[in-house]
C-alpha positions in Angstrom: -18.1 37.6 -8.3 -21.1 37.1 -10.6 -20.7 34.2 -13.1 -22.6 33.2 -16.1 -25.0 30.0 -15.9 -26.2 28.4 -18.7 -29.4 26.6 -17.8 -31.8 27.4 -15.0 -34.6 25.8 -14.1 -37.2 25.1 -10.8 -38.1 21.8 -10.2 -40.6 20.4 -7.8 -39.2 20.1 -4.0 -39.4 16.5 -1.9 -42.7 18.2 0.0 -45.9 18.9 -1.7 -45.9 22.8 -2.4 -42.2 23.3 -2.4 -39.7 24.1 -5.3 -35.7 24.3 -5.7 -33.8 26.1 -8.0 -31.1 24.2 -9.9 -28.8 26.6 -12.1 -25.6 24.7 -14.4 -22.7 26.2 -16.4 -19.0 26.3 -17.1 -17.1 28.1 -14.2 -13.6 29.6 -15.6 -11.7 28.1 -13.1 -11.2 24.1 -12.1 -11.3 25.3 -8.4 -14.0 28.1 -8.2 -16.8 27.5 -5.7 -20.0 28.5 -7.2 -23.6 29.4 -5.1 -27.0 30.8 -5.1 -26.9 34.0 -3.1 -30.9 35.5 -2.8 -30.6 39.0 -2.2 -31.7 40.3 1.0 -35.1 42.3 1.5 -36.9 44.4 3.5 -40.6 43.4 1.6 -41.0 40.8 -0.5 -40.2 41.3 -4.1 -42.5 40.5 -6.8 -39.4 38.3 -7.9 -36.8 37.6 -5.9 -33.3 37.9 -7.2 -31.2 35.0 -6.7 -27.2 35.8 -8.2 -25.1 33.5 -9.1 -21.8 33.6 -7.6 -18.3 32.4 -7.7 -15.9 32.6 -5.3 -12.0 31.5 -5.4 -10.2 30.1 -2.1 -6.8 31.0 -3.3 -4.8 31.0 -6.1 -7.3 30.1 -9.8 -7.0 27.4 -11.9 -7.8 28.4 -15.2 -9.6 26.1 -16.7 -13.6 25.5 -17.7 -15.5 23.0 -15.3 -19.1 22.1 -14.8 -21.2 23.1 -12.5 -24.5 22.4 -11.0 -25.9 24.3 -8.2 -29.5 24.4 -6.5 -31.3 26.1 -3.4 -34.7 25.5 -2.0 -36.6 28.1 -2.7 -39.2 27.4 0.7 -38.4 31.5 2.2 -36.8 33.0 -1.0 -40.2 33.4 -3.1 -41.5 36.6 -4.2 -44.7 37.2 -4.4 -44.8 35.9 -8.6 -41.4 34.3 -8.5 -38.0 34.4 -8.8 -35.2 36.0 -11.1 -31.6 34.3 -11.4 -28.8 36.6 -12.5 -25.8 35.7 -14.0 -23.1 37.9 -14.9 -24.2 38.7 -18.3 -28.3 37.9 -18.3 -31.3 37.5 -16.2 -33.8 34.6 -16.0 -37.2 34.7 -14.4 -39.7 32.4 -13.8 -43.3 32.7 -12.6 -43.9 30.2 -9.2 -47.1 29.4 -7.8 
């Protein structure tokens, strides 16, 4: 299920030329497991959509807890970029 995030950002990767994607929030649930799921295309996009996803394993805790998630971004680029999607917004950002 889609979740909100609160910050999202790209830094620079560990190589020269290569970025990751590092998203933070509250998740409602202690136990929730929460990842960066890029969509799957046929072309590239002009900005690939990465959701934001959370997934229980049983039985949910309900509490808020932080989060911090991130995901090289090395063959999920589109051609200007990327857009994260929460449950309730969008985020893009332009990536050389």
């Amino acid at each position: 299920m889609p979740i909100d995030f609160e910050e999202a950002r790209v830094v620079p990767g560990s190589a020269p030329g290569t970025y990751v994607l590092v998203v933070s929030g509250n998740k409602p649930y202690t136990n929730m497991e929460v990842r960066l799921a890029p969509l799957v295309y046929i072309t590239q996009p002009d900005y690939w959509v990465i959701e934001v996803e959370g997934t229980l394993p049983g039985i949910g805790l309900p509490a808020l807890a932080p989060y911090t998630v991130s995901l090289p971004l090395d063959a999920v680029l589109g051609t200007a970029g990327i857009e994260v999607a929460g449950a309730r917004r969008r985020q893009r950002f332009d990536v050389p």
